[in-house]
N, CA, C and O atoms as a GROMACS GRO file, in nm:
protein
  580
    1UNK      N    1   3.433  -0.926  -0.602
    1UNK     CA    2   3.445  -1.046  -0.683
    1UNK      C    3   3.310  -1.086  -0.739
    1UNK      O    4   3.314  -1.152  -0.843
    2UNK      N    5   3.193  -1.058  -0.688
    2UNK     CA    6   3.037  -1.142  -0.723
    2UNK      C    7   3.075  -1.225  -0.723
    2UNK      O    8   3.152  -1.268  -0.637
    3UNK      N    9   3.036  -1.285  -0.823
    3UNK     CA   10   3.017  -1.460  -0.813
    3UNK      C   11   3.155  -1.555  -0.771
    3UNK      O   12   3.251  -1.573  -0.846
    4UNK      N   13   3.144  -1.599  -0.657
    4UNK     CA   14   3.312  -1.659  -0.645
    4UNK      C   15   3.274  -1.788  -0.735
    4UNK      O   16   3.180  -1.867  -0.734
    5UNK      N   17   3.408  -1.769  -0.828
    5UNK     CA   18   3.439  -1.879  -0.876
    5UNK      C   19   3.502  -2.009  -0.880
    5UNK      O   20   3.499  -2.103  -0.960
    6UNK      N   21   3.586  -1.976  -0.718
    6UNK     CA   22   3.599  -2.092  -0.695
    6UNK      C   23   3.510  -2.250  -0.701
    6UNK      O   24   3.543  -2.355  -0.756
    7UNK      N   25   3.348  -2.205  -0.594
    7UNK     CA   26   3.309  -2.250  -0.609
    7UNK      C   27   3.252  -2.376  -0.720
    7UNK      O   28   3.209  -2.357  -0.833
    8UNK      N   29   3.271  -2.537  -0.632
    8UNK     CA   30   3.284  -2.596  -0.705
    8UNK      C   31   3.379  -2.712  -0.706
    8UNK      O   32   3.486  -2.712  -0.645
    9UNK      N   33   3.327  -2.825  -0.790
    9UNK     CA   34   3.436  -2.926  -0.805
    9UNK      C   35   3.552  -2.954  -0.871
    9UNK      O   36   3.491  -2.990  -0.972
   10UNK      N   37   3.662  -2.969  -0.901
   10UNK     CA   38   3.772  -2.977  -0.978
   10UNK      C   39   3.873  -3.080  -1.005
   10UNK      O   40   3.955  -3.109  -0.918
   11UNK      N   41   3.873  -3.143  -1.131
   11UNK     CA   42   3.950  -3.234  -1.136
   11UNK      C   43   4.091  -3.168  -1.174
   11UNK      O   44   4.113  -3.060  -1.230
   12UNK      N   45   4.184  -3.268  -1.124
   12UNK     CA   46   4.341  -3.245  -1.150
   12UNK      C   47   4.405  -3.297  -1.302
   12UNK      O   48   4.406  -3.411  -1.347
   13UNK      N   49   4.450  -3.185  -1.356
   13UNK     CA   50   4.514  -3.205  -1.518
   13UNK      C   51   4.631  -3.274  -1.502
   13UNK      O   52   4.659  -3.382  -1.553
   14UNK      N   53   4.706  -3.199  -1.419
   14UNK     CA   54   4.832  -3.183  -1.416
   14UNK      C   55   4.910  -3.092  -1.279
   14UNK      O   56   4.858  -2.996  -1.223
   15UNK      N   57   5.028  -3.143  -1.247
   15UNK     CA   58   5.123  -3.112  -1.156
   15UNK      C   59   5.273  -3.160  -1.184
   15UNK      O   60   5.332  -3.268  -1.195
   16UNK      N   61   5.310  -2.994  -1.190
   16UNK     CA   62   5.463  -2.991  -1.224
   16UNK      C   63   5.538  -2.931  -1.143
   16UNK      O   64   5.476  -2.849  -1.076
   17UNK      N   65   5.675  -2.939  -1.116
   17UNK     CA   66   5.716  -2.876  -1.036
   17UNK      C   67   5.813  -2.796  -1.141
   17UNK      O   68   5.886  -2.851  -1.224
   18UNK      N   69   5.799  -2.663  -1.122
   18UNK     CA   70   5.903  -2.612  -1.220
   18UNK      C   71   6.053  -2.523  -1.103
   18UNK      O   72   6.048  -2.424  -1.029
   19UNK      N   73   6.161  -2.610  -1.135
   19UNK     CA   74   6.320  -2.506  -1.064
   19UNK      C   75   6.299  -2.349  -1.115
   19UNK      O   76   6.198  -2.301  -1.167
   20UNK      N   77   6.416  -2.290  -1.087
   20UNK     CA   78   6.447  -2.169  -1.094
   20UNK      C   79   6.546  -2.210  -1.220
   20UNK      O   80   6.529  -2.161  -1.332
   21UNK      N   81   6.653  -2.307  -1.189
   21UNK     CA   82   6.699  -2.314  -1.286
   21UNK      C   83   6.745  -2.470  -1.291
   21UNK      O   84   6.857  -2.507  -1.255
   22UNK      N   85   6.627  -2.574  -1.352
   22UNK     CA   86   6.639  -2.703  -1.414
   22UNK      C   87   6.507  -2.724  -1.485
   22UNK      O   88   6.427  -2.641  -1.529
   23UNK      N   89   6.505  -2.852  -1.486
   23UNK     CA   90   6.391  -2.915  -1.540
   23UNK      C   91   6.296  -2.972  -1.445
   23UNK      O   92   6.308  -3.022  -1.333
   24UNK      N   93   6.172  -2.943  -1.542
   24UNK     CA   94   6.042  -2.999  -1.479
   24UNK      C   95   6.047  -3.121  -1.395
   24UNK      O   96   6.135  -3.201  -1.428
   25UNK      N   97   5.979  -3.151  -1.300
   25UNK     CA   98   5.978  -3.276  -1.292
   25UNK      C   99   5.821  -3.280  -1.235
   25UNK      O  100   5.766  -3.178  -1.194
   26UNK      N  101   5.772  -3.377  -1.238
   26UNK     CA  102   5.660  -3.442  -1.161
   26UNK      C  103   5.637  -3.520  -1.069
   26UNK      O  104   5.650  -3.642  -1.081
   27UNK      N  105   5.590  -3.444  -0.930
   27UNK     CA  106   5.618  -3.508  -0.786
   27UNK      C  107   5.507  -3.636  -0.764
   27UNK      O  108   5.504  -3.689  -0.653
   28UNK      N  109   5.422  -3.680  -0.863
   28UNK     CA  110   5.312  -3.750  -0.849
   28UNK      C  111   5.298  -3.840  -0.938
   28UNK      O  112   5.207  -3.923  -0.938
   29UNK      N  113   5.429  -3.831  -1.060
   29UNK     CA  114   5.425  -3.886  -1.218
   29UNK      C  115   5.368  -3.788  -1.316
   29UNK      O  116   5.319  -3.677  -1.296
   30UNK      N  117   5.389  -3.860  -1.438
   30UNK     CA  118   5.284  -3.778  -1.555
   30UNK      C  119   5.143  -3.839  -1.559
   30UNK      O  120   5.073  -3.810  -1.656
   31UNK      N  121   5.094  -3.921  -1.466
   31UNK     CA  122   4.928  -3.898  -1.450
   31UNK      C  123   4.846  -3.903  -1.291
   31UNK      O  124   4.772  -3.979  -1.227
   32UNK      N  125   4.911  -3.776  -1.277
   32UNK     CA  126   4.825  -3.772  -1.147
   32UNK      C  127   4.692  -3.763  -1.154
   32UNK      O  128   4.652  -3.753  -1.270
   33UNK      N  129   4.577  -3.762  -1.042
   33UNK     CA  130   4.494  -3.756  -1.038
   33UNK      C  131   4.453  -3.697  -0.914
   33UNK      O  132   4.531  -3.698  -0.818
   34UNK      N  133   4.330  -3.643  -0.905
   34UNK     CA  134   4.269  -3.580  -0.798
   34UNK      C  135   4.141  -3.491  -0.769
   34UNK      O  136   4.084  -3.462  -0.875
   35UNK      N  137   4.101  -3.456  -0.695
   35UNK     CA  138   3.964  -3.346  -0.693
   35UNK      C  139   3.991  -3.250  -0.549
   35UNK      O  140   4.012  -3.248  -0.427
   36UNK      N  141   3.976  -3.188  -0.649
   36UNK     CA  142   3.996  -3.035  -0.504
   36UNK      C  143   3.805  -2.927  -0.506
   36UNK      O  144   3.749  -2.875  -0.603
   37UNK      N  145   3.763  -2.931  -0.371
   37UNK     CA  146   3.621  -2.863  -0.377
   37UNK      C  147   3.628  -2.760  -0.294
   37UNK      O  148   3.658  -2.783  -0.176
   38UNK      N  149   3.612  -2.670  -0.323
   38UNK     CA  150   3.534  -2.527  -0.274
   38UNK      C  151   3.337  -2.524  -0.250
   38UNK      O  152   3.240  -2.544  -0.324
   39UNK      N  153   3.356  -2.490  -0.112
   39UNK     CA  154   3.179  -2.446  -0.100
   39UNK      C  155   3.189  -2.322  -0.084
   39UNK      O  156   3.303  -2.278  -0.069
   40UNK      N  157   3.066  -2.221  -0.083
   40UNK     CA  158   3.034  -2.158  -0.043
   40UNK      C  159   2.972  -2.058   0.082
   40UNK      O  160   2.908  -1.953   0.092
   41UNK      N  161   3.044  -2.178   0.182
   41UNK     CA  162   3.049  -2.106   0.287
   41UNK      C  163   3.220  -2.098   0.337
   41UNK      O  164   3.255  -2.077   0.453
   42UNK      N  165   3.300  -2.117   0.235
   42UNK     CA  166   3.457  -2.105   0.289
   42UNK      C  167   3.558  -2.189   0.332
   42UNK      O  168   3.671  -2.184   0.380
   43UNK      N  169   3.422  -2.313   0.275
   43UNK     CA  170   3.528  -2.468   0.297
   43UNK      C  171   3.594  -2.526   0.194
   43UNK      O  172   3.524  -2.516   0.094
   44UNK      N  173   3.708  -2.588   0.169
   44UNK     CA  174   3.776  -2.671   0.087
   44UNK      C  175   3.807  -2.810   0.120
   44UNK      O  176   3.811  -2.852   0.236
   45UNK      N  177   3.824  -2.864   0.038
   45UNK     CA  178   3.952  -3.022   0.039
   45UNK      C  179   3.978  -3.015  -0.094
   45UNK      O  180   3.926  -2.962  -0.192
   46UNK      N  181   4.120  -3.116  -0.058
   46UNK     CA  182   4.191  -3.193  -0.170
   46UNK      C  183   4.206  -3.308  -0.140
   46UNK      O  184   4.194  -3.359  -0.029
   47UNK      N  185   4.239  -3.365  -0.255
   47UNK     CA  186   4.297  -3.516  -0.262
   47UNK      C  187   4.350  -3.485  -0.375
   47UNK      O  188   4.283  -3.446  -0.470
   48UNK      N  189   4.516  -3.504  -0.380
   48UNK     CA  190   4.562  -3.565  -0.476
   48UNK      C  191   4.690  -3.709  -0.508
   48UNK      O  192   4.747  -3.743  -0.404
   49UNK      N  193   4.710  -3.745  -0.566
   49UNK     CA  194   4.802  -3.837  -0.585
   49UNK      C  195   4.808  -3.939  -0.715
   49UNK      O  196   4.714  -3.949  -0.794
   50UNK      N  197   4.915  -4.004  -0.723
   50UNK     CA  198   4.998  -4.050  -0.827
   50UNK      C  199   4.878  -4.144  -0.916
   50UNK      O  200   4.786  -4.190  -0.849
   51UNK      N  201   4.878  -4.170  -1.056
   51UNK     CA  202   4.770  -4.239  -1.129
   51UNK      C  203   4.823  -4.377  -1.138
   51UNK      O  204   4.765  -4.478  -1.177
   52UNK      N  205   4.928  -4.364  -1.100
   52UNK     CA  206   5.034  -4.495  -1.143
   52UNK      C  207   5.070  -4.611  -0.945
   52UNK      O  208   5.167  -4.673  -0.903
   53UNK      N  209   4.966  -4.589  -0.904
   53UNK     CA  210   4.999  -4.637  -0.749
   53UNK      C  211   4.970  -4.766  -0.782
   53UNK      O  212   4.863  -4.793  -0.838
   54UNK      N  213   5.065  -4.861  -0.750
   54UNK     CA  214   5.075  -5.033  -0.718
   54UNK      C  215   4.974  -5.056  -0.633
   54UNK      O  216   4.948  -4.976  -0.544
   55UNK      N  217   4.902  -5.178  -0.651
   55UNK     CA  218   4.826  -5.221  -0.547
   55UNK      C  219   4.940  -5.286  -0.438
   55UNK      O  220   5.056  -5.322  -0.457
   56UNK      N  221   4.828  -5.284  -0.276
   56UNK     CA  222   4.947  -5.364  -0.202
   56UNK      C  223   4.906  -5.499  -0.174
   56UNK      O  224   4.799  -5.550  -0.207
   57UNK      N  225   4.989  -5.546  -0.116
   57UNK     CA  226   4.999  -5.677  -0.130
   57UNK      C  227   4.911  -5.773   0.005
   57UNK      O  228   4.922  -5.888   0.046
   58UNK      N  229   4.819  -5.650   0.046
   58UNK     CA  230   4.704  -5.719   0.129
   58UNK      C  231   4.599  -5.587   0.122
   58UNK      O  232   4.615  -5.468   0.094
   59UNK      N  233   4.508  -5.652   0.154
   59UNK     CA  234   4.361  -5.579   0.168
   59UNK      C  235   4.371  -5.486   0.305
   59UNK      O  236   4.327  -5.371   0.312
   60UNK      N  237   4.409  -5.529   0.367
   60UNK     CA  238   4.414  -5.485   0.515
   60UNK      C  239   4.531  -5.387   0.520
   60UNK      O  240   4.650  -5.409   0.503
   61UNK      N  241   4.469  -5.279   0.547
   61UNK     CA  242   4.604  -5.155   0.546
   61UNK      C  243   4.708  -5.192   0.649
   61UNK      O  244   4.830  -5.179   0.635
   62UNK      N  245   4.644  -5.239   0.755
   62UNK     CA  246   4.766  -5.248   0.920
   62UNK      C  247   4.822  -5.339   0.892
   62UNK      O  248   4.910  -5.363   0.975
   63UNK      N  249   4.815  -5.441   0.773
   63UNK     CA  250   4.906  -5.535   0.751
   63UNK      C  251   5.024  -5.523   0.670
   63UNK      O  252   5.117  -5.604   0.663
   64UNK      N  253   5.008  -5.380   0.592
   64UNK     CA  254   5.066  -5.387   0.488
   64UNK      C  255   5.206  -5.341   0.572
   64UNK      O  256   5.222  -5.278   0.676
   65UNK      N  257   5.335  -5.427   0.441
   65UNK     CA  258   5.464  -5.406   0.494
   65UNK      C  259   5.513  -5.221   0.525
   65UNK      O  260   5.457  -5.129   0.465
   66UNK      N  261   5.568  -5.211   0.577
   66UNK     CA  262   5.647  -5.069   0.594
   66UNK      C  263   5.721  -5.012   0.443
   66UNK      O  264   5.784  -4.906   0.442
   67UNK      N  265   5.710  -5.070   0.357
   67UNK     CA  266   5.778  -5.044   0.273
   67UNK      C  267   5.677  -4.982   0.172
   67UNK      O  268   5.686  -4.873   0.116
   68UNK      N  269   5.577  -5.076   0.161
   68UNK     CA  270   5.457  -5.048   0.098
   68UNK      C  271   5.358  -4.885   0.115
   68UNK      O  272   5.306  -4.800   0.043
   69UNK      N  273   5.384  -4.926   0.311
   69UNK     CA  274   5.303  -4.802   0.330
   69UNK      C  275   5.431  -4.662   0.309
   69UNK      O  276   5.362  -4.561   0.324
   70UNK      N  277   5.493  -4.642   0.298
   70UNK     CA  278   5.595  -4.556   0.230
   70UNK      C  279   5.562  -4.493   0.124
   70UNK      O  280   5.574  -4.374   0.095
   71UNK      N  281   5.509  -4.605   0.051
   71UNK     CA  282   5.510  -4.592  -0.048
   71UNK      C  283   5.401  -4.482  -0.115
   71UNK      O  284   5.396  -4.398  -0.205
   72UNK      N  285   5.326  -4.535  -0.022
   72UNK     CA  286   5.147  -4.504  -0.096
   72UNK      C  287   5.130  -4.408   0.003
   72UNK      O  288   5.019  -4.356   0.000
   73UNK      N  289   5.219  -4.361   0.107
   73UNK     CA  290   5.230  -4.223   0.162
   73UNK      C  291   5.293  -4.090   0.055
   73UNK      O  292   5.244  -3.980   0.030
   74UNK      N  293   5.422  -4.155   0.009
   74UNK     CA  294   5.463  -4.057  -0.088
   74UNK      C  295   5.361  -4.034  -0.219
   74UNK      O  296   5.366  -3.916  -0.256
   75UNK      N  297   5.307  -4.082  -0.265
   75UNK     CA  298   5.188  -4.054  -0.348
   75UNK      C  299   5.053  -4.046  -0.367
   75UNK      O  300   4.958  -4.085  -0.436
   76UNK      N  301   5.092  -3.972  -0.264
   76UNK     CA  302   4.943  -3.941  -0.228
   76UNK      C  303   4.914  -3.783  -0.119
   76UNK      O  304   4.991  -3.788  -0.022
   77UNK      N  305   4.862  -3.708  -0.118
   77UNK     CA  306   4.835  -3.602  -0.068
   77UNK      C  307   4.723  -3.543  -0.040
   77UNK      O  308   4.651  -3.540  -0.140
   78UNK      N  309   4.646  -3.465   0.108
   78UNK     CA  310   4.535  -3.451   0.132
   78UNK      C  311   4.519  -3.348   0.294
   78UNK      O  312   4.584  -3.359   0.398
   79UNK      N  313   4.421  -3.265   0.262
   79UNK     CA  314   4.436  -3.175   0.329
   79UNK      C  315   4.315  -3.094   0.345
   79UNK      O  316   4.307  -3.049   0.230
   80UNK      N  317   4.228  -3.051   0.399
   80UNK     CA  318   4.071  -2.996   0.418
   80UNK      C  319   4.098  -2.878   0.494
   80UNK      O  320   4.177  -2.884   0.588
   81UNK      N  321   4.039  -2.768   0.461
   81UNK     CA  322   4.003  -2.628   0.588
   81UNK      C  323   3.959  -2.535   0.542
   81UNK      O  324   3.898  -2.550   0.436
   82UNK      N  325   3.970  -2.431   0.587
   82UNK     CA  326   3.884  -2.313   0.520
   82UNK      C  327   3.936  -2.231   0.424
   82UNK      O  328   4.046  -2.283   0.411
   83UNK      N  329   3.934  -2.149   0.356
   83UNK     CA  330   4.006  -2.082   0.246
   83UNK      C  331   3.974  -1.928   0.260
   83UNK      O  332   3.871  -1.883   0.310
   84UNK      N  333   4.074  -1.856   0.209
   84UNK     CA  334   4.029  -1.719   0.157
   84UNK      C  335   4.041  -1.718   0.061
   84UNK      O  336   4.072  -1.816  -0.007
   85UNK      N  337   4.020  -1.605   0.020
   85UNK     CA  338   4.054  -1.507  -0.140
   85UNK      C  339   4.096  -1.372  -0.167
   85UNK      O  340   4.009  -1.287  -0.184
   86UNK      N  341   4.223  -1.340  -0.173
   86UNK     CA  342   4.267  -1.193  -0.185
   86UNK      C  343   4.280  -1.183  -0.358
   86UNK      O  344   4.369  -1.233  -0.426
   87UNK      N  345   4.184  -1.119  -0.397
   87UNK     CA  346   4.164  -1.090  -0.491
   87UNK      C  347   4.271  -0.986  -0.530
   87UNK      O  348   4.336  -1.040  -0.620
   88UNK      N  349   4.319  -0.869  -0.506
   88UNK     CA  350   4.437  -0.809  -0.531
   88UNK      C  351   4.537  -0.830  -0.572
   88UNK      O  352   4.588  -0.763  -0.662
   89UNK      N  353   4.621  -0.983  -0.486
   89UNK     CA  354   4.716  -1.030  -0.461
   89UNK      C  355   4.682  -1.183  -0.568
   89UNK      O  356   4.768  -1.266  -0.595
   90UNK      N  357   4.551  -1.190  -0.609
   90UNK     CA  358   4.542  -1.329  -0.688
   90UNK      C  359   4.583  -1.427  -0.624
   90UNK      O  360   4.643  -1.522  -0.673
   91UNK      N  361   4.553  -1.412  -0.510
   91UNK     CA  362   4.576  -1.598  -0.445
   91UNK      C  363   4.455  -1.642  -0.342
   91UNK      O  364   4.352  -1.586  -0.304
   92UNK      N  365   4.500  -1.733  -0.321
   92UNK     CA  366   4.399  -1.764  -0.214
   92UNK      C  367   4.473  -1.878  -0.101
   92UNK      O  368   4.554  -1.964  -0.137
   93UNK      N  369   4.438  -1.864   0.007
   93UNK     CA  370   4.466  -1.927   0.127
   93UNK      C  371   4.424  -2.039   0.159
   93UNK      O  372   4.303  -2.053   0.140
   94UNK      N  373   4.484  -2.132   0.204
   94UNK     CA  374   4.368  -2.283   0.217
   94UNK      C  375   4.440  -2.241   0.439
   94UNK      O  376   4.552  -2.227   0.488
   95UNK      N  377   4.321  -2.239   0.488
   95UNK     CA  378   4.380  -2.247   0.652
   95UNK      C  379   4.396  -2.405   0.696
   95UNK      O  380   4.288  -2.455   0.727
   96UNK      N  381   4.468  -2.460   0.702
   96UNK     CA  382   4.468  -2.676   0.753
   96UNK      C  383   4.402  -2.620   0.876
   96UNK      O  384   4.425  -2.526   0.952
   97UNK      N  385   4.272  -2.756   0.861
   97UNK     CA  386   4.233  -2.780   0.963
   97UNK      C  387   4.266  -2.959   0.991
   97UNK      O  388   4.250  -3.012   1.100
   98UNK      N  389   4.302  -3.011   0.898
   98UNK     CA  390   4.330  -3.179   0.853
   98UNK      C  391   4.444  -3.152   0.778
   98UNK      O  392   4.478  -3.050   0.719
   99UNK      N  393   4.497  -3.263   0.791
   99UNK     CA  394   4.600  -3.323   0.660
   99UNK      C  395   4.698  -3.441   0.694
   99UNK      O  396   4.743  -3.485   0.801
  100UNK      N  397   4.712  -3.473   0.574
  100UNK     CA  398   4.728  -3.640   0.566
  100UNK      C  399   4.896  -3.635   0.651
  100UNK      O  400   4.943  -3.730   0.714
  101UNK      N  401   4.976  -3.474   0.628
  101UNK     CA  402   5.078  -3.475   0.671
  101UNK      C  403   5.068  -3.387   0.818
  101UNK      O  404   5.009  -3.279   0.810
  102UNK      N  405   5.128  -3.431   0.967
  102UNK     CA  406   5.020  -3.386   1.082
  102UNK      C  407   5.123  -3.246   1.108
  102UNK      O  408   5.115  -3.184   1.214
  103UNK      N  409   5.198  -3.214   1.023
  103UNK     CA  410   5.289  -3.102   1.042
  103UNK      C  411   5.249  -2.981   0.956
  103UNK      O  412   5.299  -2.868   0.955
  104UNK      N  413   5.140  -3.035   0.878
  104UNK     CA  414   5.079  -2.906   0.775
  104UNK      C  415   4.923  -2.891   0.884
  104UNK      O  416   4.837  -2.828   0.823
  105UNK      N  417   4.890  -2.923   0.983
  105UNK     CA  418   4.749  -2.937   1.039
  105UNK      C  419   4.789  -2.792   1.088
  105UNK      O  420   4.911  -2.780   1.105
  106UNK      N  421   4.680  -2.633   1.127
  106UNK     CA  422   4.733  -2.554   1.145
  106UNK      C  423   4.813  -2.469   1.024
  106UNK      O  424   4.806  -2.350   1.052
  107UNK      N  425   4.847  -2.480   0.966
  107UNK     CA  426   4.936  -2.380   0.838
  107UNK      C  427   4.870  -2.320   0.769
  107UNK      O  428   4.753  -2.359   0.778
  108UNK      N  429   4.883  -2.243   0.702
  108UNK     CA  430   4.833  -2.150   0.599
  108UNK      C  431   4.941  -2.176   0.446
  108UNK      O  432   5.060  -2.158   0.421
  109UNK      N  433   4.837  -2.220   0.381
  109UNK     CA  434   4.909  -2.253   0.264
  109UNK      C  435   4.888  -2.167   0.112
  109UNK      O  436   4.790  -2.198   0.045
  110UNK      N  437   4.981  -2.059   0.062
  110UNK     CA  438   4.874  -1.980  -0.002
  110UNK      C  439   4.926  -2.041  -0.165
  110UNK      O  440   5.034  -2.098  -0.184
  111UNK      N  441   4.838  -2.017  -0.254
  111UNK     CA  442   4.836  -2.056  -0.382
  111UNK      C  443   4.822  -1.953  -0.470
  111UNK      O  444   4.761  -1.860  -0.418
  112UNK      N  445   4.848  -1.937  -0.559
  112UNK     CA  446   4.855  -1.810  -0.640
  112UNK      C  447   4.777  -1.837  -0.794
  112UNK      O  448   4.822  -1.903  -0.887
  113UNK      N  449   4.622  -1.752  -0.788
  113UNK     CA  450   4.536  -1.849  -0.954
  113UNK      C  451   4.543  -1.760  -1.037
  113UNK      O  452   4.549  -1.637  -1.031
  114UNK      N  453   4.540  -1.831  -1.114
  114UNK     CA  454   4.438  -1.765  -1.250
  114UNK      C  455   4.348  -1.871  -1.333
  114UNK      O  456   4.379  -1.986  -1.363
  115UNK      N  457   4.249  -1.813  -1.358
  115UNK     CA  458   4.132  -1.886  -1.482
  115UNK      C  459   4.137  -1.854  -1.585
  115UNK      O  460   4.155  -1.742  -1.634
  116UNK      N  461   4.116  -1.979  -1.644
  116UNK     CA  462   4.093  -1.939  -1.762
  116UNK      C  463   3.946  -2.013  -1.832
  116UNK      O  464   3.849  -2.036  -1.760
  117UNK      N  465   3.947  -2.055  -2.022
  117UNK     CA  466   3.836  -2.082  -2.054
  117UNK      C  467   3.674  -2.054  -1.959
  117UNK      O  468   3.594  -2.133  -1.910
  118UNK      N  469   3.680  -1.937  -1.966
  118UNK     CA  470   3.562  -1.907  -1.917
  118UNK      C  471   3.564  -1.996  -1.728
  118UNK      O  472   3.506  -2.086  -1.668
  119UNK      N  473   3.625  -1.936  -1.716
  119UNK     CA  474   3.620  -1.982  -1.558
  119UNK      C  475   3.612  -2.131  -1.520
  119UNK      O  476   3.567  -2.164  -1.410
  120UNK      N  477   3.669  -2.249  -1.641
  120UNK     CA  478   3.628  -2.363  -1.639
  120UNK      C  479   3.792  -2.435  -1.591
  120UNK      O  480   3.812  -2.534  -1.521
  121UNK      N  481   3.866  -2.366  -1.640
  121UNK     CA  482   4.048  -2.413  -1.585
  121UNK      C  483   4.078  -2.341  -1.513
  121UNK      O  484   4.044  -2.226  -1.540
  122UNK      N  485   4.149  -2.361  -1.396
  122UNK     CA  486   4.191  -2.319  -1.296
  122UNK      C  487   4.358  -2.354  -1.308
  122UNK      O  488   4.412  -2.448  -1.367
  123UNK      N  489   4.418  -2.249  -1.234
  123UNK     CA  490   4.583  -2.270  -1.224
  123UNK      C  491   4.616  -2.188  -1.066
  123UNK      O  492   4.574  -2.079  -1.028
  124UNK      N  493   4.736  -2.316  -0.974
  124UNK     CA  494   4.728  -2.235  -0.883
  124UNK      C  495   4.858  -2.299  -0.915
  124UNK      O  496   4.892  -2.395  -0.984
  125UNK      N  497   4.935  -2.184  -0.818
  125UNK     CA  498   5.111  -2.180  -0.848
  125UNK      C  499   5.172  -2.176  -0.692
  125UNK      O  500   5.086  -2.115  -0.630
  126UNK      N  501   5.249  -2.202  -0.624
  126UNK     CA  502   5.280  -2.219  -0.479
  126UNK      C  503   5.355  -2.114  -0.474
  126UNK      O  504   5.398  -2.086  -0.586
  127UNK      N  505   5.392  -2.037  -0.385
  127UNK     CA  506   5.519  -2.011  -0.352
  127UNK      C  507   5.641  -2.105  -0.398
  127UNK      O  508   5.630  -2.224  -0.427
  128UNK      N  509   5.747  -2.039  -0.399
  128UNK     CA  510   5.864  -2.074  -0.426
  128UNK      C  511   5.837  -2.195  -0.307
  128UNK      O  512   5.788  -2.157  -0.200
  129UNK      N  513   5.868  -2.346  -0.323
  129UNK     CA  514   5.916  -2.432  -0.235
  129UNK      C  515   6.086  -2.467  -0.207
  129UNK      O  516   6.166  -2.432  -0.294
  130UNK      N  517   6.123  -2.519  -0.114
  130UNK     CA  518   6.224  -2.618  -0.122
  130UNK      C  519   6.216  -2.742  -0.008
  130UNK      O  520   6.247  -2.741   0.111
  131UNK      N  521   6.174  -2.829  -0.077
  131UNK     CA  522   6.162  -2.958  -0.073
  131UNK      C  523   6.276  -3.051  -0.109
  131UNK      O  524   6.293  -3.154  -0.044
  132UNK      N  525   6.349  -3.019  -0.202
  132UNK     CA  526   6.510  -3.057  -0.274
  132UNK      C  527   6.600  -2.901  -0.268
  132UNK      O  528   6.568  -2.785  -0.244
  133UNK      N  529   6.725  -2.969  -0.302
  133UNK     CA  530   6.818  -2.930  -0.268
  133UNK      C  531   6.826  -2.759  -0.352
  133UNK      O  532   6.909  -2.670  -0.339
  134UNK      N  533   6.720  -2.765  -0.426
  134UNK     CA  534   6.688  -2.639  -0.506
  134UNK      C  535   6.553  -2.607  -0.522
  134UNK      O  536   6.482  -2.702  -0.558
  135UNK      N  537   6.488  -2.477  -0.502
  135UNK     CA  538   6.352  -2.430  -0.474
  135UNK      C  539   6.286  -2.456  -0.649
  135UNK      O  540   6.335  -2.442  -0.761
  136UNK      N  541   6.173  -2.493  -0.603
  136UNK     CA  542   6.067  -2.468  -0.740
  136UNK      C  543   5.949  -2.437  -0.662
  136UNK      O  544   5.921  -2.438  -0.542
  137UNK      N  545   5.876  -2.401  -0.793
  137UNK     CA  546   5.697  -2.371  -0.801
  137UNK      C  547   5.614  -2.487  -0.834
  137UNK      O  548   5.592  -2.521  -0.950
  138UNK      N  549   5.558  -2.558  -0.712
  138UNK     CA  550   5.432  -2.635  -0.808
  138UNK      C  551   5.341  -2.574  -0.900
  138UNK      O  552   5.303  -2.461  -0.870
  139UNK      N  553   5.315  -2.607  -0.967
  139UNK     CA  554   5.223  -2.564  -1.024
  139UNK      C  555   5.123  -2.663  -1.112
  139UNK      O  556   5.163  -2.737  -1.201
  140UNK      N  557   4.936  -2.644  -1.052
  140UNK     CA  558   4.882  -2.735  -1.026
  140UNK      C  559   4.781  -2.694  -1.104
  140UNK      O  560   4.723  -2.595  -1.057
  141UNK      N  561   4.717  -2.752  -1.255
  141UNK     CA  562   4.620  -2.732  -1.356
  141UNK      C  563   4.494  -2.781  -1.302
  141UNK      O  564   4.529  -2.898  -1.282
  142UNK      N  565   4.381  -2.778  -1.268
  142UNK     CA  566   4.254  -2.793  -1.247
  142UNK      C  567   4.166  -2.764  -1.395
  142UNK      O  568   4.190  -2.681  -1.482
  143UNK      N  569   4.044  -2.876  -1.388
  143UNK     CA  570   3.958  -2.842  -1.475
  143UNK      C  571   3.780  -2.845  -1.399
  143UNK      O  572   3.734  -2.958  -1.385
  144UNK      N  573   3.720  -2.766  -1.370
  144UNK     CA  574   3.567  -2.811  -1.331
  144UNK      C  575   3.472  -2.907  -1.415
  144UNK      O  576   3.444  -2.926  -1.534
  145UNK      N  577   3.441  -2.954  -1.301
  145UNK     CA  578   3.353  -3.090  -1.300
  145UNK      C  579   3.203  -3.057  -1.378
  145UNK      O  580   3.119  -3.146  -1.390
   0.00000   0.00000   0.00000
């Protein structure tokens, strides 16, 4: 590979979920937001989530109603650990060592890229999910910082 290109900061374009056979939808809205980083010694994080999140209705998180925190759980997503890169196979591995969800801590989550504009957009594609009652592909646009 030389120069890994991961390396680096990345803001979030876009996240779609595409069916096998429906329509797009967007698990975060049409303006998510986020930053996903790669170092160079094999570490990552993310953060992403919804552009459109309500404020809540106190300052103090432990106060906030159950309904609220629901809320701002479902939009929102986050997860840190080490990564590979199978260059062959065009993907790369994130290993959880954290995450905001305590059932992904431990997992191997692999993503499937390609770059483009000169190594400045990034695209990673999931495995087939099912999350609903029918499987799709996230698929998650990055731009460097």
């Amino acid at each position: 590979m030389g120069k890994n290109p991961f390396i680096g900061t990345w803001k979030l374009i876009s996240f779609a979920g595409h069916p096998k056979n429906g329509e797009i939808f967007f698990p975060l809205g049409q303006k998510p937001t986020g930053t996903l980083m790669y170092d160079d010694r094999g570490h990552m994080s993310v953060i992403i989530l919804s552009g459109e999140r309500p404020p809540m209705s106190t300052p103090h998180k432990w106060l906030v109603p159950q309904e609220e925190k629901a809320a701002a759980f479902d939009s929102f997503d986050a997860y840190f650990g080490a990564y590979a890169i199978d260059e062959k196979e065009m993907s790369i591995t994130h290993h959880l060592q954290g995450a905001l969800s305590p059932n992904w801590v431990g997992t191997r989550q692999k993503r499937f890229y390609t770059f483009s504009g000169n190594e400045n957009q990034l695209e990673l594609r999931t495995p087939p999910l099912a999350y609903t009652e029918q499987q799709f592909v996230g698929i998650l646009k990055w731009e460097r910082l």
